[in-house]
N, C-alpha and C positions, 0 to 999 in steps of 0.2 A: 201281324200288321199293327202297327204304333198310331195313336190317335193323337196329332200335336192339333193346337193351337197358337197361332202368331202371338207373341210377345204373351206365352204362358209363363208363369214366375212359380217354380217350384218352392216352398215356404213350407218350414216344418213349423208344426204345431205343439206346443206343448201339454200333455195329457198325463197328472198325477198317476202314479200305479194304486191302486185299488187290489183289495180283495174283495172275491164273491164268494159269500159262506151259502150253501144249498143243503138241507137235510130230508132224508126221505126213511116212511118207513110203513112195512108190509106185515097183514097177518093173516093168514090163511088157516080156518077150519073147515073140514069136507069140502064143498064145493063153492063156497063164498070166498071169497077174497076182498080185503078191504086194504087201498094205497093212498098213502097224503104226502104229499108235499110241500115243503117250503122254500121259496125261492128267494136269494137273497137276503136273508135272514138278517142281517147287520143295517139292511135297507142304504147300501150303500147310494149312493151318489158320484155320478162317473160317466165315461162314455167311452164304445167299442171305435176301436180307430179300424178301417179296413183299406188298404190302398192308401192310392192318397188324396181320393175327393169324396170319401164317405165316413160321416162322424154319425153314428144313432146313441142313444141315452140307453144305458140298461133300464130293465123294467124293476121298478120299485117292490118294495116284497111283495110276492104273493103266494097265496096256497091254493093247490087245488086237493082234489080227491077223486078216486075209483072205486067205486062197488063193482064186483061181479060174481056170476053165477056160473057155472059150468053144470051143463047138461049131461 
């Protein structure tokens, strides 16, 4: 099932190509584990095209991290 709208005007958009550089890295001793992440590294500037009525902005760099324990 196709969703129109009267006097819809199909219009492309023009959106530079980009890279997204992401670096991860893990170290495990006995039962701890410790993971970091970098997202975006280059802190590009850009946005995810999906279809063709959704533009979102990638997310600016960020880090996270993981501690864990196994029982």
């Amino acid at each position: 099932m196709a969703l129109t709208v009267n006097n819809d005007t199909y219009k492309l958009m023009p959106v530079a190509a980009f890279t997204q550089l992401d670096a991860s890295a893990g170290y495990v001793r006995g039962p701890v584990s410790v993971r970091v992440k970098v997202a975006n590294l280059l802190n590009e500037l850009s946005y995810n095209v999906h279809d063709d009525n959704s533009v979102n902005p990638i997310a600016p760099r960020n880090f996270s991290a993981t501690v864990a324990y196994k029982f």
